[in-house]
N, C-alpha and C positions, 0 to 999 in steps of 0.2 A: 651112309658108310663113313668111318672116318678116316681120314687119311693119315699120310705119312710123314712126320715132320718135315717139312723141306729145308734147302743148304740155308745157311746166314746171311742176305745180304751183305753187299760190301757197304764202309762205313762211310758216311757223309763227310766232307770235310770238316775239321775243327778248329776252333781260334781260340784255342785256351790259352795263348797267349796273349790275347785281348784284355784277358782281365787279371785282376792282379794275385787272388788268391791259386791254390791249389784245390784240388777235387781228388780225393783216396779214395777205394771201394775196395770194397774185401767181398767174395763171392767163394762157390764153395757148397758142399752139403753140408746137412746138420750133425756137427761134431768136431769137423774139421779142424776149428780151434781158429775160428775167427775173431770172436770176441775178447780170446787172450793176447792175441797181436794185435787188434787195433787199440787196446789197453797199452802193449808197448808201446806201441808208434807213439800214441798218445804224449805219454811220459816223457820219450825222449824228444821230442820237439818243444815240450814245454819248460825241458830243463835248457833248449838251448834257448829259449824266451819268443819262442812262436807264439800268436793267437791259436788256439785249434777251437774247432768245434765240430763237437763228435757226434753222430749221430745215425740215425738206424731207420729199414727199411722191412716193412710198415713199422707203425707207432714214433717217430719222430715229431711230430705232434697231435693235439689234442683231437684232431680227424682223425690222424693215422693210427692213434693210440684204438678207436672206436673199432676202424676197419682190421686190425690188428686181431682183436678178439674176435670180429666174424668169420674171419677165414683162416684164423688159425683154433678157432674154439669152437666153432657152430659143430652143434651134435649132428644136424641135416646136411643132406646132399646139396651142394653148391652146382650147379652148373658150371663146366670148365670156362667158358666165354663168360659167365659174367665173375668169376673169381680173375678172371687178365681184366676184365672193367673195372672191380675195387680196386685191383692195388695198383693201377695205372692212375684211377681217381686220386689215391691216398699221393700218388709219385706226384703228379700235378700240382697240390697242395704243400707237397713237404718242398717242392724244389722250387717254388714260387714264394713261399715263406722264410724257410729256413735258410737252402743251400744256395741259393743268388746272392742274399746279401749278403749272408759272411763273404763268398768269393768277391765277391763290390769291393768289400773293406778291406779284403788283402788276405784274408782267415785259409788258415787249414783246413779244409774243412776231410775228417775221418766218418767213415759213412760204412753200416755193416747191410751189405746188399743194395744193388740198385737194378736198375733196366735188365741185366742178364741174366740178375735171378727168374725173371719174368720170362725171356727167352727159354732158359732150360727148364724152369717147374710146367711152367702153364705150355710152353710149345713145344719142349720136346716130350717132358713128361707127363703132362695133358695130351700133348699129341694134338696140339693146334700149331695151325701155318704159325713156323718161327719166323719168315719176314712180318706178318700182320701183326703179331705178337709186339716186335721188335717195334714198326711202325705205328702202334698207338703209342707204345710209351717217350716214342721220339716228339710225339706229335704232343703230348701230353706236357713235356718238359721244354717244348721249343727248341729239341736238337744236344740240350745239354749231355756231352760225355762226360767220361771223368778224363783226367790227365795221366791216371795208372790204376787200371785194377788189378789186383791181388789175387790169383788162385788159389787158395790152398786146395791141391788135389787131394783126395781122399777115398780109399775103394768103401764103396757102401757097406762091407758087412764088415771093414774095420770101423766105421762111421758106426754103425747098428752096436757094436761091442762098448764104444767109447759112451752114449747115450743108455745105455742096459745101466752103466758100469753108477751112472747120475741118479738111479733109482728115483727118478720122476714122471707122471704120464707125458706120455708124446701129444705133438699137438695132430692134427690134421696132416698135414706134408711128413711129418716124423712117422708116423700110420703108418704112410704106403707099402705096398709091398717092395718084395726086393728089386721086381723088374723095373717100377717105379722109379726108382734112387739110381739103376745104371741106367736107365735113359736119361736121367737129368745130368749126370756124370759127364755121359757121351757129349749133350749138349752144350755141358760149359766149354767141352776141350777143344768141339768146332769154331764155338768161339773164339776164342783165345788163339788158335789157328788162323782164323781169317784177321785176327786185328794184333800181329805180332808187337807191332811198337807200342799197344794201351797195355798190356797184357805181362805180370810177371807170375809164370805159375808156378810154384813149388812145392816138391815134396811133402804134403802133411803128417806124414811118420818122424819128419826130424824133428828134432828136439829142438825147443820154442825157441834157445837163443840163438841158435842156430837159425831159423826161418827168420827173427825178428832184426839180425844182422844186415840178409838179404834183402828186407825191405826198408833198412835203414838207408844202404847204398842206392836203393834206384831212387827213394824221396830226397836223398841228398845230391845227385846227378840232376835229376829234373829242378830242384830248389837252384842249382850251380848254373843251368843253364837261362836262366830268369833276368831281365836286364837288370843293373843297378837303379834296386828303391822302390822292385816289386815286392809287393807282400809287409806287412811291419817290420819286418827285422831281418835280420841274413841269418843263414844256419851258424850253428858255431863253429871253430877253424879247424875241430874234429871231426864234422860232417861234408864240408865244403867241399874238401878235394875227395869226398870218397870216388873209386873208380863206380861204372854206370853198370847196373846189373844187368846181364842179358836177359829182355824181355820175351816172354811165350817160351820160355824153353826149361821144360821141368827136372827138375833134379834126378841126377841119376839114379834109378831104384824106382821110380813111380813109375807105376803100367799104364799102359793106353788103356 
């Protein structure tokens, strides 16, 4: 039989202030409009003369690029337990490659999905234990969080309207059915629940500069609170004092 997803572990301590970079993740169903905000974020951190390096979960490198197209293109039945082994494998490699060193050197580093996606697709939405879930990809990465993920909430069949609307085939996870996409839903929001202060979730019906304002101010709070001559360069004196967004608490108008 299979069971029932279980609650979230609570989160291990973090020392991202250890190291000199930043860590963004952007999390979210597919449509939500991820990839147009982490394009802003992108933009305006490089207009203040940040390093950033952006990058995406699977296919952020030439592994992830391989396991990318298995489990989100394979025409076959995947097994739920080993579809949470590839992209835990592909995680292992991209954050051992990619997302370490930029953080070493001081880098931005904008990331489109990490660990939680894995949490809500394969554990709540697979319906595998979301601690074990959770626990490989910890184990996988050596513990690495990020320093702010990004919600954009999103109700699934306005997600399903916004991807109809792209008139391209869905990959595998885009597929599912509808019950599917509100379990995953459910699960990002426990998350985001249980780790208030990683967590800013917000409304994915507002209008992008709107959302992309919100995420300017909590990157410019956490950048503000960095000692002097972490990172290459300081934000600009337009981003510096912005006020610090409240994290986990979603816009008004988004439903549980």
């Amino acid at each position: 039989m299979t069971a029932e997803p279980t609650g979230v572990p609570s989160a291990p301590s973090r020392t991202s202030t250890e190291r000199p970079g930043l860590f963004v993740t952007f999390e979210g169903g597919d449509g939500a409009g991820k990839t147009t905000q982490a394009a802003m974020l992108e933009e305006w951190l490089r207009a203040a003369g940040r390093t950033v390096v952006r990058t995406r979960e699977p296919g952020g490198t030439d592994v992830g690029a391989i396991v990318r197209d298995l489990v989100l293109h394979h025409r076959g039945h995947i097994a739920p337990r080993a579809e949470a082994l590839l992209y835990a494998a592909d995680r292992a490699h991209h954050v051992e490659t990619v997302v370490r060193p930029a953080l070493a050197r001081g880098d931005i580093v904008i990331q489109d999905r990490y660990l939680d996606s894995s949490v809500a697709y394969q554990g709540a939405g697979r319906v595998l234990d979301a601690a074990d879930v959770r626990g490989l990809s910890l184990w996988a990465t050596d513990g690495l969080l990020p320093d702010i993920t990004v919600l954009l909430d999103l109700e699934p069949k306005t997600a399903r309207a916004r991807l109809d609307s792209d008139d391209k085939p869905f990959d595998r996870l885009e597929a599912e059915k509808s019950e599917f996409h509100d379990r995953v839903r459910a699960g990002f929001l426990r998350l985001a629940e249980a780790e208030p202060e990683r967590f800013l979730v917000l409304d994915a019906t507002e209008p992008a500069d709107t959302l992309a304002e919100r995420i300017r101010e909590a990157v410019a709070a956490r950048l503000g609170r960095r000692p002097p001559g972490d990172g290459r360069s300081r934000a600009s004196s337009s981003g510096a004092g912005a006020p610090e967004a409240t994290h986990a608490r979603r816009r008004r108008g988004a439903s549980a």
